[in-house]
C-alpha positions in Angstrom: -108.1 15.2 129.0 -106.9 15.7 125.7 -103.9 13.2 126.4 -106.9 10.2 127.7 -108.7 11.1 124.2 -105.4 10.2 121.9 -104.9 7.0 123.9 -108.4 6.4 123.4 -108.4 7.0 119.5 -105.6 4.8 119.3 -106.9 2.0 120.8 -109.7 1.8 118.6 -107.7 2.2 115.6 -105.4 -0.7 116.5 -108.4 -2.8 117.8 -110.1 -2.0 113.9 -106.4 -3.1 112.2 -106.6 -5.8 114.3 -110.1 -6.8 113.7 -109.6 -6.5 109.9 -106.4 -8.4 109.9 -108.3 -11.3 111.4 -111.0 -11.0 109.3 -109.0 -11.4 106.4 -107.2 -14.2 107.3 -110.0 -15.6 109.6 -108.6 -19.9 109.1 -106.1 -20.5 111.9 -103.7 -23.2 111.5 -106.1 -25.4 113.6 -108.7 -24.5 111.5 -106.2 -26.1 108.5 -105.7 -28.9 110.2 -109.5 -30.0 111.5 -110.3 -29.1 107.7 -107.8 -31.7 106.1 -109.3 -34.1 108.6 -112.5 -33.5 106.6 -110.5 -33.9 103.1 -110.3 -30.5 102.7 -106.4 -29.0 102.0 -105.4 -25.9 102.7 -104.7 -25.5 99.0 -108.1 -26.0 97.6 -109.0 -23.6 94.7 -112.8 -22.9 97.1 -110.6 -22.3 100.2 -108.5 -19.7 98.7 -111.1 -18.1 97.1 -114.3 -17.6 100.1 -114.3 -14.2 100.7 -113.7 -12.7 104.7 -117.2 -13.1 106.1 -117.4 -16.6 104.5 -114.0 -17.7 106.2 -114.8 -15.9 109.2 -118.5 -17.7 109.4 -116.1 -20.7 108.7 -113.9 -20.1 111.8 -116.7 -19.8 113.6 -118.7 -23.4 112.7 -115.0 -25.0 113.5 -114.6 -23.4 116.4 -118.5 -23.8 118.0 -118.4 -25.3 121.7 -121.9 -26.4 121.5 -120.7 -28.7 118.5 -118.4 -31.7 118.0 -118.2 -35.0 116.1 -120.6 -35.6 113.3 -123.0 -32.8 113.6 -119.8 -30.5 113.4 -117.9 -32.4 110.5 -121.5 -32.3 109.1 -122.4 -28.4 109.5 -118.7 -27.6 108.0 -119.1 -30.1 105.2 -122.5 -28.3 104.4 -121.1 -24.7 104.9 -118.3 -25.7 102.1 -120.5 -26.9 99.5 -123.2 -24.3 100.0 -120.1 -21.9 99.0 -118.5 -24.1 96.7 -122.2 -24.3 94.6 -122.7 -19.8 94.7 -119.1 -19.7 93.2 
């Protein structure tokens, strides 16, 4: 029992380091690339400085199955400059 509750424990600790470290960096390289599609670099001063739920909420727009062509370059476009505006 007490060997199943430290396995346990240390699968939810990884899975947390895990979840954080993706968090932080939520932009894959495919996210990067769709993005310079739209004219926005990887470098831009706004990228580099949306905080995690902003880049995860990002992700997340980029990556939606239920959208594609202009209604997804559209919803992204809008995301960024909502952001870019409260900075």
């Amino acid at each position: 029992m007490r060997h199943t509750v430290h396995v346990l424990y240390a699968g939810l600790v990884a899975g947390s380091l895990a979840t954080a470290a993706f968090a932080a960096d939520a932009l894959t390289q495919a996210d990067y690339r769709y993005l310079e599609t739209l004219g926005w670099s990887q470098d831009n001063t706004m990228l580099e400085q949306i905080n995690d739920s902003q880049r995860e909420m990002l992700h997340r727009l980029i990556n939606d199955p239920n959208m594609s062509g202009k209604n997804k370059e559209k919803a992204v476009n809008d995301y960024l400059n909502k952001v870019g505006n409260s900075m």
